[in-house]
C-alpha positions, 0 to 999 in steps of 0.5 A, a space after each residue: 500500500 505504501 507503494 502507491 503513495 510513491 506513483 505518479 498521478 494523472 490529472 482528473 479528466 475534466 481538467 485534462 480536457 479542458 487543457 486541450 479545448 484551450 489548446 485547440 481554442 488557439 487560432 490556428 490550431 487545426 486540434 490537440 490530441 494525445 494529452 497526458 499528465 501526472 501530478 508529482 507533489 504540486 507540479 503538473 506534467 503536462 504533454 500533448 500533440 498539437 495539429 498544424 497546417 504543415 505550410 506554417 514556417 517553424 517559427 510560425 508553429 514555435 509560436 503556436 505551440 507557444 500559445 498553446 502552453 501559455 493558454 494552459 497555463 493561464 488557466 493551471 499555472 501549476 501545470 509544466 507544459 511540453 507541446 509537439 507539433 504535428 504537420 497536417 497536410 
């Protein structure tokens, strides 16, 4: 039992879902998928894929991945956020 104090947790799904409705609520993202987090004492991990249009430049995509983590974070400012950028074609 001791054991599962140690692990990691996930987030509730209420609040990873709507992490990614403010990942995908960021103009020009296409979607937000594949999110996952785990709680460890007060820090929240944070990862997800976002779709962007593959015509983006790569600063154009840096800055919309950006977003994404601020849009999170404004919300759960305990959250650690690493966003991916997936080319839609």
């Amino acid at each position: 039992e001791s054991a599962s104090v140690l692990m990691d947790e996930e987030l509730p799904l209420e609040t990873s879902e709507r992490m990614l409705q403010l990942a995908q609520n960021v103009p020009g993202v296409l979607g937000a998928h594949d999110l996952r987090t785990r709680m460890s004492g007060t820090h929240w991990f944070v990862q997800l894929h976002l779709d962007l249009p593959a015509s983006l430049t790569l600063q154009q995509a840096h800055d919309l991945c950006e977003a994404a983590e601020l849009a999170i974070r404004a919300e759960f400012p305990r959250a650690e956020v690493l966003v991916h950028a997936d080319p839609q074609h």
